[in-house]
C-alpha positions in Angstrom: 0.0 0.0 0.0 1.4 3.5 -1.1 2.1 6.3 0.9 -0.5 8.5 -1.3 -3.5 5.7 -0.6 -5.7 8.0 0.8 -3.8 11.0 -1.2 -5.0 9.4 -4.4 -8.8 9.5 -3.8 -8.5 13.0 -2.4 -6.9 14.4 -5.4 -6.0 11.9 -8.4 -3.2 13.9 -10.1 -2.0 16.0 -6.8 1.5 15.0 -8.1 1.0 17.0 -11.4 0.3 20.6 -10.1 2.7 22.9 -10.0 2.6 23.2 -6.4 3.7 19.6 -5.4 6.3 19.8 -8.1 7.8 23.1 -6.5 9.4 21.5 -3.5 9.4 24.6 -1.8 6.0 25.0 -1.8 5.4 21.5 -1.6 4.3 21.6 2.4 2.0 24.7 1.8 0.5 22.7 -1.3 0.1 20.0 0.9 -1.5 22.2 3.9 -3.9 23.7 1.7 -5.5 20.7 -0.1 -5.3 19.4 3.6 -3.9 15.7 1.4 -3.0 13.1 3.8 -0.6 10.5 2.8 -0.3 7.3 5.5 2.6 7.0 7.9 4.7 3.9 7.7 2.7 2.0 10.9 -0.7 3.2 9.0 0.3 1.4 6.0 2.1 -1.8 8.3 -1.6 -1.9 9.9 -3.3 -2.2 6.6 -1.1 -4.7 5.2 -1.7 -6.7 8.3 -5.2 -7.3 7.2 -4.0 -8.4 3.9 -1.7 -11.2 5.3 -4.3 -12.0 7.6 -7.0 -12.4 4.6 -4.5 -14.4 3.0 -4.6 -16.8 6.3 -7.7 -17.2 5.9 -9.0 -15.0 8.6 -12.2 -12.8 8.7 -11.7 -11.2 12.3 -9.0 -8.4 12.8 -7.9 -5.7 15.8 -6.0 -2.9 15.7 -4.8 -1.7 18.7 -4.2 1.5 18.3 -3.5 4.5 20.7 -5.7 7.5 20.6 -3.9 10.2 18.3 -2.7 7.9 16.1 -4.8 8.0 13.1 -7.3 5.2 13.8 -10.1 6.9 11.5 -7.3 7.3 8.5 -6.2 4.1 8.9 -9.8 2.6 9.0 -10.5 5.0 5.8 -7.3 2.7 3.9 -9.0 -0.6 4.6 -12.3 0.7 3.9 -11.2 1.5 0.7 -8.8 -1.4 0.0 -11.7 -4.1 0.3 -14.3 -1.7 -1.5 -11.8 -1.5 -4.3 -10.8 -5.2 -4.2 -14.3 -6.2 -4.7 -14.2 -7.7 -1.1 -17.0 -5.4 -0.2 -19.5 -3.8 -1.9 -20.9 -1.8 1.4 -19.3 -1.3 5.1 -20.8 -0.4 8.4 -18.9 1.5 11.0 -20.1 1.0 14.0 -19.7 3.9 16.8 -21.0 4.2 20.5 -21.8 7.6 20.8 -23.9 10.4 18.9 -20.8 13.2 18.5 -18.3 10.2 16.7 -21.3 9.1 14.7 -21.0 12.6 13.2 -17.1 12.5 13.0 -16.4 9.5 11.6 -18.6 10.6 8.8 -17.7 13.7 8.0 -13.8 12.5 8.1 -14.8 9.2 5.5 -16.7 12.1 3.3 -13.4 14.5 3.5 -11.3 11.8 2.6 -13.3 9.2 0.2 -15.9 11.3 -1.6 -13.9 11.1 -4.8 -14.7 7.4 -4.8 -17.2 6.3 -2.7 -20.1 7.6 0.0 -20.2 8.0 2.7 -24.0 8.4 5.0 -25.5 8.3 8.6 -28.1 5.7 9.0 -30.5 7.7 11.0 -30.3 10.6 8.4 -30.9 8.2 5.4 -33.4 5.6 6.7 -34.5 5.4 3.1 -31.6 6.1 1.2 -28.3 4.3 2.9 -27.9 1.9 0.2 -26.7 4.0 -2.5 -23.4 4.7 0.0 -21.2 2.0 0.0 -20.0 3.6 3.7 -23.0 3.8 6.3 -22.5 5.0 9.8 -24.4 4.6 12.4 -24.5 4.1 16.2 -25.2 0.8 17.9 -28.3 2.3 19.8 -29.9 3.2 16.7 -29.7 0.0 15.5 -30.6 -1.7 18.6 -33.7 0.3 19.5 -36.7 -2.2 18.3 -34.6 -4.5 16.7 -33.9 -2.1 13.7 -30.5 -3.9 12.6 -32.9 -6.9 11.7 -34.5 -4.9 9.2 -31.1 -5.1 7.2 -29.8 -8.6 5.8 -27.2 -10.4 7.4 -25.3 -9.6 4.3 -25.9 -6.1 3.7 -22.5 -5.2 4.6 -19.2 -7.3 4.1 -17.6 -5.1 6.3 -18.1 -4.6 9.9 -15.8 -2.0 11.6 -16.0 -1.1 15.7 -14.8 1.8 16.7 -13.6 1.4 19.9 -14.5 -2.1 19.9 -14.4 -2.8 23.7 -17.3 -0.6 23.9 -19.4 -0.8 21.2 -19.3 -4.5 21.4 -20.3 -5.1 24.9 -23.7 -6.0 26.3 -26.6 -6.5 24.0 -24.4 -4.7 21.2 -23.0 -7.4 20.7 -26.0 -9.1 18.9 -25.8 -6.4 16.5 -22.0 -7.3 15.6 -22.9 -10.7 14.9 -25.8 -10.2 12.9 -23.9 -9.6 10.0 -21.6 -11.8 8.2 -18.7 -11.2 6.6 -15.2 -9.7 8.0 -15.1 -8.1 11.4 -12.4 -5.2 12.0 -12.0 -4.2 16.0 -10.9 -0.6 16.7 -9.0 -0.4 20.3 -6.8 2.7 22.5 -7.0 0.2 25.5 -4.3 -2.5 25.4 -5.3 -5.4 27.2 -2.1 -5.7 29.5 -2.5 -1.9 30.2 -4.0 -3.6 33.7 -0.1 -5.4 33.3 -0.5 -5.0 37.3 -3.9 -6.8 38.2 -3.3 -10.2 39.6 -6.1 -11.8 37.8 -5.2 -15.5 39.4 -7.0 -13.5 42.7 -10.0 -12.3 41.5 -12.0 -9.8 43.6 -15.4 -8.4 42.8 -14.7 -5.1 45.0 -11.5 -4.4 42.2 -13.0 -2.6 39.6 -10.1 -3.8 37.0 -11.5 -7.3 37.0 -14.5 -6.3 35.3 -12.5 -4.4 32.9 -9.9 -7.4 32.2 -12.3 -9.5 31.4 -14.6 -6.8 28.7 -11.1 -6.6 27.4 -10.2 -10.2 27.4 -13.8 -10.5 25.6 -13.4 -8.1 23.2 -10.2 -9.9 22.1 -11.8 -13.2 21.8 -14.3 -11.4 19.8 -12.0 -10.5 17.0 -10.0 -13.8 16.8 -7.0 -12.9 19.1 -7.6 -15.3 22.1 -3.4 -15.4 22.2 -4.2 -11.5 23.2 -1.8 -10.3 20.1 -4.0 -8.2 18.2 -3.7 -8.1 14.6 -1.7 -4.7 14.8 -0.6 -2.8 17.6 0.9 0.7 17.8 1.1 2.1 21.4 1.2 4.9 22.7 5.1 4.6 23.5 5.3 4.0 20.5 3.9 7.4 18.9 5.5 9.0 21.3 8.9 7.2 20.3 8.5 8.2 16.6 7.2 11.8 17.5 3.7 11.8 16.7 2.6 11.8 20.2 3.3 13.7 23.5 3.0 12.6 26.6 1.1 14.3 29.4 2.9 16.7 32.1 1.2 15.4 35.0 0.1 17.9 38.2 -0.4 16.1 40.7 -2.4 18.0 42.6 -4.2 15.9 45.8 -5.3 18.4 48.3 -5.5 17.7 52.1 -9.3 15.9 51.9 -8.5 13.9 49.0 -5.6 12.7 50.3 -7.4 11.7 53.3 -10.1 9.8 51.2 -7.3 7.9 49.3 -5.7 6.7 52.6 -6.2 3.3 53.4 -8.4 4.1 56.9 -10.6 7.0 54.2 -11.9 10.1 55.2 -13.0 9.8 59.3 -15.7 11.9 60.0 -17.0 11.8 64.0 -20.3 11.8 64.7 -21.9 13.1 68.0 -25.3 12.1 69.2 -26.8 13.3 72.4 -29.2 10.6 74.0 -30.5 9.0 77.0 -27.0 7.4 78.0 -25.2 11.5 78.0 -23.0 12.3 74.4 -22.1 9.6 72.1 -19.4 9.0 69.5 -19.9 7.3 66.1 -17.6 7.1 63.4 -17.9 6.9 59.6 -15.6 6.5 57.2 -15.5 7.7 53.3 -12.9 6.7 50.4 -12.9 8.3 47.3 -15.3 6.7 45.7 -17.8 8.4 48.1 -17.0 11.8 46.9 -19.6 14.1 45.7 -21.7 11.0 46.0 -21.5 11.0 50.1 -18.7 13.3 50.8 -19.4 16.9 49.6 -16.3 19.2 49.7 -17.0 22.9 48.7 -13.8 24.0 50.0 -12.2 21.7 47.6 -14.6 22.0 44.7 -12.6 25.5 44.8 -9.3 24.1 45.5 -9.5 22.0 42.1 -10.8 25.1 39.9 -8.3 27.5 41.8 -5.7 25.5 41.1 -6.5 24.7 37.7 -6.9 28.6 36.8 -3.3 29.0 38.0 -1.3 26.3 37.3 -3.4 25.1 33.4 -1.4 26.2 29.8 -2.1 29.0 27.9 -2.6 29.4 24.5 0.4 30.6 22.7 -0.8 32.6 20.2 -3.3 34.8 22.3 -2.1 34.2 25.8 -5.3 33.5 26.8 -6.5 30.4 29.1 -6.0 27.1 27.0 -8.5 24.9 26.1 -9.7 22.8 28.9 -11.9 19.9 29.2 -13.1 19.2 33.3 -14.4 15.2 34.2 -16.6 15.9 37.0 -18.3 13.2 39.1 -22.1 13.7 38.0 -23.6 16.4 36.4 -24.8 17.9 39.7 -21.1 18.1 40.0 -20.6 19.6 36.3 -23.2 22.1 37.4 -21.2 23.1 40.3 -17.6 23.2 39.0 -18.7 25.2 35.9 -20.3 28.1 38.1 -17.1 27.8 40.3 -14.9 28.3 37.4 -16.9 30.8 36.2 -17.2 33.0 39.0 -12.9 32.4 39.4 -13.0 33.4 35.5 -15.0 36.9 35.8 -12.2 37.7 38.8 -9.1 36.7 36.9 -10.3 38.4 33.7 -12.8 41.3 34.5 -15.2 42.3 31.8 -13.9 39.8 29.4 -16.5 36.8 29.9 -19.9 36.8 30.7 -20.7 33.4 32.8 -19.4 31.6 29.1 -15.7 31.2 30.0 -16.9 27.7 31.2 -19.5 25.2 30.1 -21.4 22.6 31.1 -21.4 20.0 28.5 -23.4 16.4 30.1 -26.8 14.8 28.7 -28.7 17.1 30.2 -28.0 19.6 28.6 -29.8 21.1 25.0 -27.8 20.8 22.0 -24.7 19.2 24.6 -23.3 17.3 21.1 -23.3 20.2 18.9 -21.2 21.8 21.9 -18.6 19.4 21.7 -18.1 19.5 17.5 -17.9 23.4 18.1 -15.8 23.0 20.7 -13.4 21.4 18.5 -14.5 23.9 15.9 -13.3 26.9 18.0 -16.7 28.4 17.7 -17.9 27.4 20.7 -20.1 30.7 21.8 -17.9 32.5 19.4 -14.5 32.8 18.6 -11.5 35.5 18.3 -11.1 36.5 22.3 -9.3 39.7 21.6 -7.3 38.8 18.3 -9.7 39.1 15.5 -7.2 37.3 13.1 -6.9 34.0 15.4 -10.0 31.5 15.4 -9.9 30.3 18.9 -13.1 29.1 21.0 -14.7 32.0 23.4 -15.1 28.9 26.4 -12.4 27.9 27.1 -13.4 25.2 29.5 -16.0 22.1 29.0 -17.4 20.2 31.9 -18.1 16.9 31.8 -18.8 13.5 32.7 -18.8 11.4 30.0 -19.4 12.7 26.8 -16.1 13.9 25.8 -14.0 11.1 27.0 -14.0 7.9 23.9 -12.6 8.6 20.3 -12.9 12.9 20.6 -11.0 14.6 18.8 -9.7 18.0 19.6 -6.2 18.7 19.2 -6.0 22.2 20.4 -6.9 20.9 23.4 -3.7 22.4 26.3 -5.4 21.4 29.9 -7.5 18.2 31.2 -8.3 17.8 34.9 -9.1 15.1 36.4 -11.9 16.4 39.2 -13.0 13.0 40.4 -11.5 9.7 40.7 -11.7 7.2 38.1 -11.1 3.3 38.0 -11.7 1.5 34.6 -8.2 1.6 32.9 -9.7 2.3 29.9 -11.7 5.6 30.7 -8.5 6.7 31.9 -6.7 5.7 28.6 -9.3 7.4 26.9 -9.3 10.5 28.9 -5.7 11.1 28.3 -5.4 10.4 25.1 -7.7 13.5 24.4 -4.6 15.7 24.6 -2.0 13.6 23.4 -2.4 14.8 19.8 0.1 17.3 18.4 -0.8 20.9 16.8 0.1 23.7 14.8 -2.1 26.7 16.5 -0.5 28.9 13.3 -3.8 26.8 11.5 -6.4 29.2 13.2 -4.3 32.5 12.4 -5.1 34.3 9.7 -2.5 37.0 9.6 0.5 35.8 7.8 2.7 38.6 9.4 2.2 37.3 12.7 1.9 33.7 11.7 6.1 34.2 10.9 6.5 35.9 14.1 5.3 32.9 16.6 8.0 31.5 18.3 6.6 28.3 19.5 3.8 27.4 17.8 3.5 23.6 18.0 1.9 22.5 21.3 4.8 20.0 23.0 3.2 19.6 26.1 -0.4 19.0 27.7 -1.3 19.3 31.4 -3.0 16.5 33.5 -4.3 17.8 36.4 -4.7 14.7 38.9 -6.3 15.3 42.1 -7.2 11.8 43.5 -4.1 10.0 42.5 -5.0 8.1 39.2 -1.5 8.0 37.5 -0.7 6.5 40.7 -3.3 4.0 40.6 -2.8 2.8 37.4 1.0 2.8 37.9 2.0 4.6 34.9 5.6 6.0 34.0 4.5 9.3 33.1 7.4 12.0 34.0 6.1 14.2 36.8 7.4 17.6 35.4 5.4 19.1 37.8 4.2 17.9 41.5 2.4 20.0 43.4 4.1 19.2 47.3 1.8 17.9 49.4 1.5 19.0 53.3 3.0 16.3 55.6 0.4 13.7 56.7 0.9 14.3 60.6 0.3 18.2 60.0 -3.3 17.9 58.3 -5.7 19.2 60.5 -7.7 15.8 61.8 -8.5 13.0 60.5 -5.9 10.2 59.9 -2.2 11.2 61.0 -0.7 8.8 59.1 0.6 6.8 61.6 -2.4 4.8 62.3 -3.8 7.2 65.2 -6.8 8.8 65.1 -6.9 12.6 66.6 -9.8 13.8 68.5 -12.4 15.4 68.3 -13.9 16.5 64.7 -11.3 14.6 62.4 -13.5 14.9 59.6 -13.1 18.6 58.8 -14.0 21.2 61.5 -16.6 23.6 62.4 -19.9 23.0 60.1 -19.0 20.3 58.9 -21.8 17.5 59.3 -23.5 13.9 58.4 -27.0 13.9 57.5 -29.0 10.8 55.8 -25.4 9.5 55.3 -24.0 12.1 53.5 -21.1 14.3 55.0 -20.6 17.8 54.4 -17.2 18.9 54.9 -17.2 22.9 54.9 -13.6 23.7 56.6 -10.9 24.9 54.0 -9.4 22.9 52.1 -5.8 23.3 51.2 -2.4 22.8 48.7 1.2 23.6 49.3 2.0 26.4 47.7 3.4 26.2 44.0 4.7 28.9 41.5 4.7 28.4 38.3 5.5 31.8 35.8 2.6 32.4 33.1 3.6 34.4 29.8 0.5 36.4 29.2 -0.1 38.5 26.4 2.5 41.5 27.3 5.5 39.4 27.7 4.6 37.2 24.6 7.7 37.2 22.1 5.6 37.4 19.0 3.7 41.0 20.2 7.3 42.1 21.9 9.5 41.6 18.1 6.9 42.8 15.8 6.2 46.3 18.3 10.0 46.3 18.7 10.5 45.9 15.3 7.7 48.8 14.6 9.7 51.0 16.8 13.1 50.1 15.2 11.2 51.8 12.0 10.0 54.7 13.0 12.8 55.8 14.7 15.0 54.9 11.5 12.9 57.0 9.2 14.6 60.3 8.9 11.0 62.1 7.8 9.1 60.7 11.1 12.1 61.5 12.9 12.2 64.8 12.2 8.6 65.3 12.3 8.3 64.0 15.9 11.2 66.2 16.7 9.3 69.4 15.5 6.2 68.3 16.8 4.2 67.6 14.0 1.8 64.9 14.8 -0.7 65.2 12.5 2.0 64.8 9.6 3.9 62.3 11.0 0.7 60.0 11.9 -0.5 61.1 7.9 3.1 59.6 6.7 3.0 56.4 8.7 -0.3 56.1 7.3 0.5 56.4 4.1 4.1 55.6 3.6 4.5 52.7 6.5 1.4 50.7 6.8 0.2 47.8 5.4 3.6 47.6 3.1 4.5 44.2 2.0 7.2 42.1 4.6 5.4 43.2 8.2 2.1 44.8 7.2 2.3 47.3 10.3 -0.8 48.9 11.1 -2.4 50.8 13.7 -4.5 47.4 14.9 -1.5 44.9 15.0 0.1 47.4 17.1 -2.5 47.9 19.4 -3.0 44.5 20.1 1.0 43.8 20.2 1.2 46.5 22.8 -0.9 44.3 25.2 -3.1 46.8 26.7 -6.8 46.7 27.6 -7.8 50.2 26.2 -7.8 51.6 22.7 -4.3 53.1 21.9 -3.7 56.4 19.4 -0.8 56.3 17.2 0.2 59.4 18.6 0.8 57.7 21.9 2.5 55.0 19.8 4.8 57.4 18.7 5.8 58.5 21.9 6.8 55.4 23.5 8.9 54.8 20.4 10.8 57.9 20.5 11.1 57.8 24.9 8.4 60.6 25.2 6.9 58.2 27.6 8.2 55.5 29.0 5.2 53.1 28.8 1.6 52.9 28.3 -0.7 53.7 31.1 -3.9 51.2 31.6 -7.4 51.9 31.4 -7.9 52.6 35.0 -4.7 54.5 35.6 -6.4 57.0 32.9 -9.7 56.9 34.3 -8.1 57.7 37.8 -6.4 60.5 36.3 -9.7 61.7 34.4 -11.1 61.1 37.9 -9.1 63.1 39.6 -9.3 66.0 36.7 -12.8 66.1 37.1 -12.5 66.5 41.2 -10.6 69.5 40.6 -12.7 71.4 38.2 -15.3 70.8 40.3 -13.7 72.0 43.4 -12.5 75.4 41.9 -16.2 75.9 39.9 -18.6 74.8 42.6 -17.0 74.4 45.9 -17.1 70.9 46.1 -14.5 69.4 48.8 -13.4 65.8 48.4 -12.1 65.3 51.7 -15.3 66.3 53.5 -17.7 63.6 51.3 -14.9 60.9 51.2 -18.1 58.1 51.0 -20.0 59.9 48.4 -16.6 60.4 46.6 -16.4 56.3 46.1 -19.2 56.2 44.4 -19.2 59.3 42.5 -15.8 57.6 41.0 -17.2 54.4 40.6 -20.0 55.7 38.5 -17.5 58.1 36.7 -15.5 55.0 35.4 -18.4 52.6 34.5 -20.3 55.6 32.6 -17.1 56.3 30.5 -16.1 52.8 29.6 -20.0 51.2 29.1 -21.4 52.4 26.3 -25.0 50.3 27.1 -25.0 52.3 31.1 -24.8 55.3 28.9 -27.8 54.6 27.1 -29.5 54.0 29.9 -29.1 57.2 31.6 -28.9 59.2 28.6 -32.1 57.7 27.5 -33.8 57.5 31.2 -34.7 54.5 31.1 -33.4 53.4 34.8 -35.3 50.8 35.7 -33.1 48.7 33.3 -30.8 49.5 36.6 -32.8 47.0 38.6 -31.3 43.9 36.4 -28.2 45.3 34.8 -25.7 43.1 36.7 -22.0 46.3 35.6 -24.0 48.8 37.7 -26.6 48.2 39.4 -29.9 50.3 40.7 -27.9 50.3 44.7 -25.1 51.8 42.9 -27.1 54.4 41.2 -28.6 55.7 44.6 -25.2 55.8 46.1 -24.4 58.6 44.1 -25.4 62.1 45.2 -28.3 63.2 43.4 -26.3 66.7 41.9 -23.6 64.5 40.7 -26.1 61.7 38.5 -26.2 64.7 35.9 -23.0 66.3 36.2 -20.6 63.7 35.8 -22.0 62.1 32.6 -22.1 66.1 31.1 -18.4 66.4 31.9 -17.8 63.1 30.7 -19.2 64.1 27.3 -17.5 67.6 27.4 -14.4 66.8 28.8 -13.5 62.8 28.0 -12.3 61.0 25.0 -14.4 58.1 25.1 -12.3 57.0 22.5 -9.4 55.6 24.2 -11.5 53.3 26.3 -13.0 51.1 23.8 
């Protein structure tokens, strides 16, 4: 099988355009037609299935880790036994609603030329004119509908992630059909290398999963457990087509406590007949947010997450995150948490959608995740019009995003509750182990050149209850977050075997009610610093206003314009003369977004940093304090008016200076009098209206019109 397999079908004489024949161009030839050509394992695991066809076999598994390619790879033997004539039609099979839409849209983006590719559900009618049909297990299992098709409608049976979509009553949709059987895998079976399975216990949660996997191997005629191809994650990693995870671990004071062998102790006291009595109760990890409910450490997670996660290199801004949360009464929670943490950290720049809650429950929870992916999930370009990023950052979840996602952008997971079946965890982590080239949502070629690392090399694993450690795996802890020493938590188990007195479980409110605990005392981490390059000390916006300055100042007609104090002719030549030339394409926008500053910046002021008039730029509030203070003084010398005597009022007078002069929607409102919108407008509210003495509700927005340039603050 060629390297240009897939190629081929995608674009039958690619090799005859000028473009692939120009090896110079030949990578942004490639990029453009988006052509995939197979990588050597790809094209090992296809001819796998050939030798194995030649055995005589009709069952086949590729064990494959996530990132890998599986859905390219699958798209080579699709087409290999459709164009051998050893199909005429194949089914992929898929366990969840958002692959069912994936798969399809990748077999359609790389096989339309020759073949088609349509989900079941959306062609009940129609599905034999593809020779490809997707479709997901449950749509063929509800009322029997896979007995409406013929055992041998399809030759070719493919399951994605086979250990799942195979498992139950799925299976009697698998075996319905004849024909050959292809097995799609991330979860090796001796990934549970550690679980003595010669001492089976029902209370170990890996024996259930050893024997799905043993089963699914069985399934595809691998009893040996050899699959038909393997390709680990090791492996990718090996060859550079993976990255591994930068673990945090990050197990607070309570969850270390619940992951001790003696649990969480919580004492209980009773008053009764017999004078105060003592109960204990105990709770693991498994009991969390189930039994044991932490607020305090709800916060911890999501505070330490904020601080410690990736950012994005091309806009600084958080990176993309996906949370696993316990339930989705615990989704609900973190996301709030995390968005109330986000609208501190970055004031004015999110409104309650810098997290979301992505489970079940909630509408359109699918379309959420392919936009997530999309980077147009509740919009896109935070602060960088030219850069296609997603506005959330963050997605909470249970479940939904874990199997056979696909989002490579993706910088952050966190692991907010503890998980047991080895191949969840497999699948979790392999939802950031794909690499990326973030230049591919930029659209400003002069900036693009100017990224200094723009390939993501790393993701973060945030582990709070120990699940690396559980599973035993030989990740490299680049980052630990020190723990406090067990004999220094504040009750519960010492560590040591003793039990301290008196409330062990957490301190004052804390409680057990209908057998669930609430632990309300703080929760804490040892303290960890970690530097964070945000969008001012970001190379890329540092060389190309550096190199702006380095312009200007070499320009002898600017040079001696600023030196005379011409403004008006020097910003008209840099218009003109300077801007959007060929090679850097400087122009007033790029510069006001290298500059890093969150108001709107004049080229005049531009101009002065350049030459040292000034020595930096000042922020939006240290302008509005110095407009504040401007205003304080007029007012003193033309009506009286002493500060120091109305220091209260003065707060409030400010406060509603600033928000009137930045919020363009609070000046509608008072300019048009309508202030009952006051009541529900959440920047500045009816109270803070009031506060404000009633001579001062007209004056300050009149000398903010008079006196203010509005401009600089949008």
């Amino acid at each position: 099988m060629p390297i240009d397999y897939i190629a081929r079908t995608q674009m039958p004489a690619y090799d005859a355009e000028a473009g692939w024949k120009a090896e110079d161009q030949r990578p942004e030839f490639i990029q453009k037609n988006r052509l995939r050509f197979m990588r050597v394992y790809q094209q090992q695991a296809a001819q796998s299935i050939q030798a194995a066809v030649k055995e005589g076999k009709t069952r086949f598994l590729f064990e494959m880790a996530t990132g890998t390619g599986k859905t390219l790879t699958s798209a080579a033997v699709i087409k290999l036994f459709l164009r051998t004539g050893n199909a005429r039609r194949v089914l992929f099979l898929v366990d969840r609603l958002e692959l069912e839409d994936q798969a399809n849209k990748a077999f359609v983006f790389l096989l339309k030329n020759d073949y088609k590719s349509t989900i079941y559900k959306e062609n009940r009618d129609d599905w034999r004119k593809a020779e490809i049909v997707v479709t997901t297990v449950q749509s063929l299992l509800f009322n029997a509908k896979y007995k409406q098709f013929s055992p041998t409608d399809f030759d070719l049976v493919i399951s994605d992630e086979a250990h799942r979509s195979i498992g139950g009553n799925a299976r009697a949709v698998f075996e319905y059909f004849v024909g050959y059987k292809l097995g799609l895998t991330a979860t090796p079976k001796d990934y549970i290398k550690k679980f003595d399975a010669a001492k089976p216990t029902t209370k170990d949660p890996r024996e259930a999963e050893l024997r799905l996997l043993l089963d699914t191997y069985r399934t595809f005629g691998c009893e040996s457990g050899e699959p038909t191809f393997r390709y680990s994650l090791l492996d990718g990693v090996k060859d550079g087509f993976l990255i591994n995870p930068l673990v945090v671990d990050a197990r607070t004071e309570v969850t270390t406590q619940l992951l001790s062998d003696q649990g969480y102790a919580a004492v209980v006291i009773n008053e009764g007949a017999a004078g105060e009595q003592t109960s204990e109760q105990r709770f693991k990890q498994k009991s969390f947010e189930k039994k044991f409910f932490s607020e305090p450490t709800n916060l911890l997670f999501c505070e330490t997450l904020l601080k410690h996660g990736l950012r994005d290199p091309i806009s600084a801004e958080f990176g993309k995150t996906i949370v696993f949360a316990v339930s989705q009464a615990h989704a609900t929670k973190l996301t709030q948490i995390i968005n109330d943490l986000a609208d501190k950290m970055f004031p004015g720049r999110y409104q309650s959608d810098f997290a979301v809650q992505v489970t079940s429950l909630i509408p359109d929870a699918q379309q959420f995740t392919i936009n997530f992916t999309n980077n147009n999930l509740l919009g896109s370009a935070n602060g960088l019009p030219t850069y296609k990023t997603s506005k959330a950052r963050v997605c909470v979840t249970v479940g939904m995003m874990t199997t056979g996602y696909d989002c490579p952008d993706l910088l952050n997971l966190a692991l907010m509750r503890p998980v047991f079946s080895p191949s969840e965890f497999v699948q979790i982590k392999g939802r950031g182990t794909r690499k990326h080239d973030f230049r591919e949502q930029l659209q400003d070629e002069a900036l693009k050149v100017q990224v200094a690392q723009p390939h993501k090399t790393a993701y973060k694993l945030f582990d709070f209850f120990a699940t690396c450690e559980f599973f035993e795996e030989k990740f490299d802890y680049d980052e630990i977050l020190k723990l406090p020493r067990p004999g220094r938590m504040g009750g519960g188990n010492t560590g040591d075997g003793e039990e301290t007195g008196g409330n062990t479980g957490g301190g004052a409110g804390s409680g057990v009610e209908n057998g669930q605990y609430h632990h309300t005392a703080p929760d804490a981490i040892a303290a960890h610093e970690e530097t964070q390059i945000g969008f001012q000390g970001m190379k890329v916006d540092r060389m190309f206003f550096e190199k702006f300055e380095d312009t200007v100042k070499a320009d002898p007609v600017v040079a001696q314009q600023v030196s005379d104090g011409q403004w008006d002719q020097a910003i008209n030549y840099i218009t003109t003369e300077l801007f959007d030339k060929p090679n850097e394409y400087f122009n007033l926008e790029k510069l006001r977004r290298a500059a890093g500053v969150d108001r709107r910046l004049g080229l005049r002021e531009i101009l002065e940093k350049a030459f040292g008039l000034i020595t930096g730029f000042k922020s939006k509030d240290d302008l509005l304090e110095e407009e504040f203070e401007k205003f304080l003084l007029d007012q003193q010398h033309a009506t009286g008016f002493s500060a120091d005597s109305t220091a209260s009022a003065v707060q409030a007078m400010k406060y509603y200076f600033k928000a009137y002069a930045t919020d363009h929607h609070l000046r509608d409102i008072i300019e048009t009098k309508q202030l009952t919108s006051l009541n529900v407008y959440p920047a500045f509210g009816m109270s803070d209206f009031k506060a404000v003495p009633l001579a001062w509700r007209t004056r300050i927005p009149e000398y903010v019109k008079d006196y203010v340039s509005l401009n600089q603050f949008m």
